[in-house]
C-alpha positions in Angstrom: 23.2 -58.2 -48.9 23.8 -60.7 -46.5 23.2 -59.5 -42.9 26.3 -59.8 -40.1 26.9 -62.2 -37.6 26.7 -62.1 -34.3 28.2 -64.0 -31.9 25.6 -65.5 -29.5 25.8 -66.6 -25.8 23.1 -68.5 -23.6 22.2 -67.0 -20.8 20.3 -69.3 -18.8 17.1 -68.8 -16.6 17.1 -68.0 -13.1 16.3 -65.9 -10.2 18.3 -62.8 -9.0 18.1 -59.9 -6.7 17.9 -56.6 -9.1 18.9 -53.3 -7.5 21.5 -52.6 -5.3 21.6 -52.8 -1.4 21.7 -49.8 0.7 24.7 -50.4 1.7 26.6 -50.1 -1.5 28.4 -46.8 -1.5 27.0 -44.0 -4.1 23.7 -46.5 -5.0 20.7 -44.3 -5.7 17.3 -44.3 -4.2 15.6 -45.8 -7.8 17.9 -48.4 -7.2 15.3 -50.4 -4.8 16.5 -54.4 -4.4 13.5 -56.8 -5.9 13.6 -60.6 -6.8 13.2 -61.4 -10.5 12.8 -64.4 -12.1 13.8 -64.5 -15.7 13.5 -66.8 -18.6 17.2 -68.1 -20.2 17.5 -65.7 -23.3 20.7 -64.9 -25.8 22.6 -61.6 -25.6 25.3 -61.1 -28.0 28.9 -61.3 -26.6 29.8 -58.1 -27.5 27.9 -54.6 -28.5 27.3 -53.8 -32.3 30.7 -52.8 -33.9 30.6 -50.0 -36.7 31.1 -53.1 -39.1 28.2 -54.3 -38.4 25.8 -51.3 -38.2 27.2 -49.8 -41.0 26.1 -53.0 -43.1 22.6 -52.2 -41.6 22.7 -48.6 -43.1 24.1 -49.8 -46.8 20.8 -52.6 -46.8 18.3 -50.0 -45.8 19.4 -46.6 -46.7 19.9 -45.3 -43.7 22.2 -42.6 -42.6 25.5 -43.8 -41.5 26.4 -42.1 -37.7 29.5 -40.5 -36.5 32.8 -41.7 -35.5 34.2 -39.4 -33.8 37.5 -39.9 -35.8 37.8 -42.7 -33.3 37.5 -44.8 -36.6 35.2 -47.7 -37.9 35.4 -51.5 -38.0 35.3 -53.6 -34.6 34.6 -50.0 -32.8 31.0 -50.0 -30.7 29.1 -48.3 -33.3 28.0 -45.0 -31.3 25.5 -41.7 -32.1 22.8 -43.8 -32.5 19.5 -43.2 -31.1 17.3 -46.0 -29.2 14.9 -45.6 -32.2 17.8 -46.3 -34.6 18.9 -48.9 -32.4 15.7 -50.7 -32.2 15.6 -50.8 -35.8 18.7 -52.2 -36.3 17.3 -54.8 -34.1 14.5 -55.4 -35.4 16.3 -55.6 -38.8 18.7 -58.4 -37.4 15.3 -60.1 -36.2 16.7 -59.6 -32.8 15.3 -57.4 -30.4 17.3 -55.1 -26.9 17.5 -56.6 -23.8 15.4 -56.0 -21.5 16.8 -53.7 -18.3 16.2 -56.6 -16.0 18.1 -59.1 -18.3 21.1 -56.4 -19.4 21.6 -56.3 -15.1 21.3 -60.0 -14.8 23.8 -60.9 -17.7 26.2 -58.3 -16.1 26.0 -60.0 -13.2 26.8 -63.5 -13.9 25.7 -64.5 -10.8 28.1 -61.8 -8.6 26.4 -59.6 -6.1 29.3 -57.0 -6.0 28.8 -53.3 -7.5 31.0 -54.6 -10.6 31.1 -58.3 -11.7 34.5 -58.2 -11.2 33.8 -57.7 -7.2 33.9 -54.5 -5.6 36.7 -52.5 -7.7 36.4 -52.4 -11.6 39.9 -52.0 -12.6 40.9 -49.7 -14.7 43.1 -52.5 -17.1 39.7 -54.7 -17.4 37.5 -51.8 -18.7 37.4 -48.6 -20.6 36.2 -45.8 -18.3 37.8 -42.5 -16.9 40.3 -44.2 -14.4 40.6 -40.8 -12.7 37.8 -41.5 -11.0 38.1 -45.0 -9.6 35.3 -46.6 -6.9 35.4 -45.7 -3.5 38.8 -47.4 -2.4 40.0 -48.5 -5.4 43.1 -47.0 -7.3 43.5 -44.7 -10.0 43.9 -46.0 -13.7 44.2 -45.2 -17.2 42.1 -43.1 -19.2 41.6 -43.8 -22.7 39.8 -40.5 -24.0 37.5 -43.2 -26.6 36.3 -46.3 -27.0 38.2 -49.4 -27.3 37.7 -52.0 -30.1 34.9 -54.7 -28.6 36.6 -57.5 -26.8 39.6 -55.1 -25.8 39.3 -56.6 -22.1 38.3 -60.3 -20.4 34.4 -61.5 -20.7 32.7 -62.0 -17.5 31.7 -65.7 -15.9 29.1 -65.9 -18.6 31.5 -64.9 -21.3 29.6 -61.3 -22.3 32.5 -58.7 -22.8 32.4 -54.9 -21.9 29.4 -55.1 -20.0 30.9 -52.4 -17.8 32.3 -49.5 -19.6 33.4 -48.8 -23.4 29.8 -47.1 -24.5 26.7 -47.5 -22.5 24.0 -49.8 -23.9 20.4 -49.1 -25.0 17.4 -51.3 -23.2 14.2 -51.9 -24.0 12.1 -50.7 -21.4 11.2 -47.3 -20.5 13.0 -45.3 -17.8 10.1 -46.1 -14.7 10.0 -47.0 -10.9 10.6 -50.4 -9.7 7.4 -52.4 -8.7 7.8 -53.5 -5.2 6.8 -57.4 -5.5 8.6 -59.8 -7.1 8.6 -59.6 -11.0 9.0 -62.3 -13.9 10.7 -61.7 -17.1 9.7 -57.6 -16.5 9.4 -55.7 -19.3 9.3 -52.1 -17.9 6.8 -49.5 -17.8 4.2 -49.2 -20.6 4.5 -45.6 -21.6 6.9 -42.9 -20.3 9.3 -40.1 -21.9 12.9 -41.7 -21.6 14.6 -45.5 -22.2 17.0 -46.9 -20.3 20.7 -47.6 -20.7 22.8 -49.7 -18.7 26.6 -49.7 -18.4 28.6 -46.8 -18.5 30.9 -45.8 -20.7 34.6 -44.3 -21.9 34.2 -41.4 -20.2 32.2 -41.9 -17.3 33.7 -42.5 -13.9 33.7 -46.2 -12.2 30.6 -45.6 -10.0 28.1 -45.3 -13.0 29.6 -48.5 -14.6 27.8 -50.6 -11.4 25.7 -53.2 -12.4 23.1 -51.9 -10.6 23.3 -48.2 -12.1 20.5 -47.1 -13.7 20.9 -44.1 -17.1 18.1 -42.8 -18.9 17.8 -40.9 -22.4 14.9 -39.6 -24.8 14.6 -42.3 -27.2 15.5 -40.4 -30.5 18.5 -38.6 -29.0 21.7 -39.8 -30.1 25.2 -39.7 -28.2 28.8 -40.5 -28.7 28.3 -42.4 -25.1 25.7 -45.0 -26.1 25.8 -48.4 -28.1 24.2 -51.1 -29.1 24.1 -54.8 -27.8 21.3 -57.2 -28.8 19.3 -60.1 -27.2 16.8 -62.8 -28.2 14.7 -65.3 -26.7 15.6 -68.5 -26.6 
């Protein structure tokens, strides 16, 4: 069986303050700004559909997750696990970004909570528009997820980097080092992985680019997806 496509786009190298300033309103403390230099990479344009994780499960046997009764198809694929999702990376000879390149990518160069600048409206993203950012008016709530490519990409083209499901990274959940970092991989051990994002049902503040979630790596939730990245 013939394994799916993805749509690729280049990110390229470059330097970037990770973290969020202290004066962005609801930041957190493990949010600590730090200059990182990192190495261009891929990151697919939009997170793993159902489609496409489901072919994973027919190929290898493995147990197809939940919808929801959202449905299937060009839905994020969601109820996986950052163990299932690494294997289906490592499957697609891919691998997760890392949490310094998922920020960086969100980015595209903005230094705004939300890459589209200080508000993330509710019509350019799927989260709980009840609870807009500080200043910003109320929106639409959706209740699920949205198909993948539902709303505009950002500068660099990536789609639902903010909102829709949250996305598994690499590293494990850790402090940030103080000194400037290159291509950072995360802490070598710990208990929890990192996902980036926010999601459906999450309000706007923990969409920021700079927001930081956590989970136990074989937990699975109808809130995190997948997206993949590869070095160039």
């Amino acid at each position: 069986m013939s394994k799916p496509e993805i749509e690729w786009v280049d990110i390229p190298g470059g330097m970037f303050l990770m973290g969020s300033p202290k004066t962005e309103y609801l930041r957190r403390s493990e949010e600590k700004q730090h200059l990182v230099t990192l190495s261009a990479f891929k990151m697919s344009k939009y997170t793993i559909t159902f489609e496409q994780y489901d072919a994973f499960c027919d190929a290898t046997g493995s147990c197809k997750p939940g919808d929801e009764g959202w449905g299937r198809g060009k839905l994020p694929v969601i109820n996986v696990s950052w163990e299932e999702a690494n294997n289906f990376a490592l499957w697609m000879g891919c691998r997760l970004p890392t949490e310094a390149e998922w920020e960086y990518a969100c980015r595209a160069g903005t230094t705004t909570p939300f890459n589209t600048g200080h508000c993330l409206p509710a019509a350019m993203a799927s989260y709980d528009g009840n609870f807009p950012y500080f200043g910003c008016i109320k929106g639409e709530f959706r209740k699920k997820t949205m198909p993948v490519g539902s709303f505009a990409p950002n500068a660099w083209g990536l789609c639902d980097m903010h909102g829709n499901v949250l996305e598994w990274c690499s590293d494990w959940y850790g402090k940030y080092s103080d000194n400037p970092q290159t291509d950072p991989q995360g802490p070598s051990t710990g208990s929890q992985r990192v996902d980036r994002g926010g999601s459906w049902g999450g309000s706007a503040r923990r969409c920021r680019s700079a927001r930081r979630g956590y989970c136990e790596p074989d937990v699975a939730r109808i809130s995190i997806g997948i997206r993949l990245a590869s070095s160039r």
